[in-house]
Backbone bond lengths (Angstrom), bond angles and torsions (degrees), N, CA, C in turn:
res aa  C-N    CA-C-N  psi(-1)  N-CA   C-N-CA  omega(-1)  CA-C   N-CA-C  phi
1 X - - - 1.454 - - 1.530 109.22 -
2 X 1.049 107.69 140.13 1.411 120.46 -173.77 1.673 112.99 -109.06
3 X 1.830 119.19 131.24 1.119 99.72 175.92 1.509 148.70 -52.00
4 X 1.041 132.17 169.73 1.511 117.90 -166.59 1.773 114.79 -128.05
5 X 1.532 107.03 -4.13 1.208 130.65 147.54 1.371 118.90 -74.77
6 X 1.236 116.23 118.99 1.906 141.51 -156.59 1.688 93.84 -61.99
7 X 1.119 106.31 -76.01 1.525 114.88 173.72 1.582 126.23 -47.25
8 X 1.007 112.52 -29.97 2.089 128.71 157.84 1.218 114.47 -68.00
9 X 1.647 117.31 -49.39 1.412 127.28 178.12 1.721 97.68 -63.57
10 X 1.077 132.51 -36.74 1.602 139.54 -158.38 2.038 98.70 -64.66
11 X 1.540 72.73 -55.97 1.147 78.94 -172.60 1.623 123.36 -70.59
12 X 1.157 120.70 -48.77 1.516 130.70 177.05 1.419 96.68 -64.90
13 X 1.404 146.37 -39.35 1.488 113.71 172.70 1.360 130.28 -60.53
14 X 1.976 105.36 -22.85 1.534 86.81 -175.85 1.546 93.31 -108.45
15 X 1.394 135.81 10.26 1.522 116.69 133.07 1.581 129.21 -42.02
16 X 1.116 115.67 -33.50 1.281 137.21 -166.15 1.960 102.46 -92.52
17 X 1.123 111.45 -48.97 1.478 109.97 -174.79 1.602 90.46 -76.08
18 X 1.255 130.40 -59.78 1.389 122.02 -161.22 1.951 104.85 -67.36
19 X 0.735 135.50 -22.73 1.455 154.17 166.05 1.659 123.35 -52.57
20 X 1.512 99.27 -67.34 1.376 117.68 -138.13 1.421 103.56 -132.65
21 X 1.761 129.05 -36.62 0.852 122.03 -155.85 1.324 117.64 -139.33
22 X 1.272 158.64 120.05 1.539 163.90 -141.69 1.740 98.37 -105.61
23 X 1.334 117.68 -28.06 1.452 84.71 176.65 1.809 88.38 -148.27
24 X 0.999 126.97 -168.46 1.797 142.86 171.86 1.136 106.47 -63.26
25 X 1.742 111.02 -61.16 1.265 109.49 176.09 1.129 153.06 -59.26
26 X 1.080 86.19 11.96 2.115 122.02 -148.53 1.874 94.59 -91.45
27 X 1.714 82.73 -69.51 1.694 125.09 172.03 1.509 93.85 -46.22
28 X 1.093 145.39 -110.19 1.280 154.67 143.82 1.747 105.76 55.87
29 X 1.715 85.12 -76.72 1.332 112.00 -160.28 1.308 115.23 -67.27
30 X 1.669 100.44 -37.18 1.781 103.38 -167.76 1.696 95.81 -90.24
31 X 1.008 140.55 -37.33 1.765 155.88 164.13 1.574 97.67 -32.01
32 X 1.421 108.87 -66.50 1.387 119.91 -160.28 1.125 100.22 79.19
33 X 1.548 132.42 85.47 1.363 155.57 156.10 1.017 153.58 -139.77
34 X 0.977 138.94 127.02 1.641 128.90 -149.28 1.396 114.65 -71.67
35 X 1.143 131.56 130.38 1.585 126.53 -155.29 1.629 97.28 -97.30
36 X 1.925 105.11 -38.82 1.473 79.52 179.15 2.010 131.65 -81.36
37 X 1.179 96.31 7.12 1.540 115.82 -155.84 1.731 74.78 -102.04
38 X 1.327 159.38 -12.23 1.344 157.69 176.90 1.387 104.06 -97.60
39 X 1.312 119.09 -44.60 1.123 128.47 -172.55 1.774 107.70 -70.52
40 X 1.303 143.35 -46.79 1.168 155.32 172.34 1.170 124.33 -77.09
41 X 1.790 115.70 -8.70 1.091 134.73 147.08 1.800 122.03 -56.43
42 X 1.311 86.62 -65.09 1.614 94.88 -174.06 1.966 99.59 -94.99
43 X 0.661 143.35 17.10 1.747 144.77 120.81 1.255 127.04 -62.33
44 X 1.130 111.27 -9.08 1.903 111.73 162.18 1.592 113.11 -94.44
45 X 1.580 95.55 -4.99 1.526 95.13 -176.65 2.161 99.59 -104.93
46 X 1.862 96.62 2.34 1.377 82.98 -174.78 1.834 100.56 100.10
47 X 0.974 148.11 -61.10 1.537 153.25 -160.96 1.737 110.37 -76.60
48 X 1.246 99.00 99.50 1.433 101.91 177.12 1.737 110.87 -107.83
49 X 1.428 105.07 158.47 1.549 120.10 176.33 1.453 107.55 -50.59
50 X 1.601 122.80 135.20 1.883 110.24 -173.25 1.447 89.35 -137.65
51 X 1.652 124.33 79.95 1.565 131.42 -171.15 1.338 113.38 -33.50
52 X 1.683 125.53 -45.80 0.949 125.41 -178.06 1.493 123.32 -57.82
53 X 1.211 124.67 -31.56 1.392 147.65 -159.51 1.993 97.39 -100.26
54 X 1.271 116.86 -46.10 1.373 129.85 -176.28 1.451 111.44 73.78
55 X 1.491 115.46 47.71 1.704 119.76 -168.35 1.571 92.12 -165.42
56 X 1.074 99.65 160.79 1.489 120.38 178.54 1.873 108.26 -107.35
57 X 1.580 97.39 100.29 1.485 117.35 169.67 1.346 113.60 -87.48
């Protein structure tokens, strides 16, 4: 389960990408989570996915 607080979720994904995972889809895939329903989550806060970087700036 993944947090459901924007700012917790912010943070635990790019614990998780810098950690665990080489790309989103990676995360995504092995989680079983919807990438765009994460993604439009943390874009209301402004913080989008930056592939090159592998974290959400």
């Amino acid at each position: 389960m993944i947090p459901q607080d924007p700012a917790m979720l912010l943070s635990f994904l790019n614990l998780k990408l810098r950690d665990h995972y080489g790309t989103l889809e990676a995360l995504c895939d092995d989680l079983d989570i919807d990438r765009t329903e994460i993604e439009d989550k943390l874009s209301k806060m402004d913080y989008h996915y930056d592939k090159e970087r592998n974290q959400f700036v």
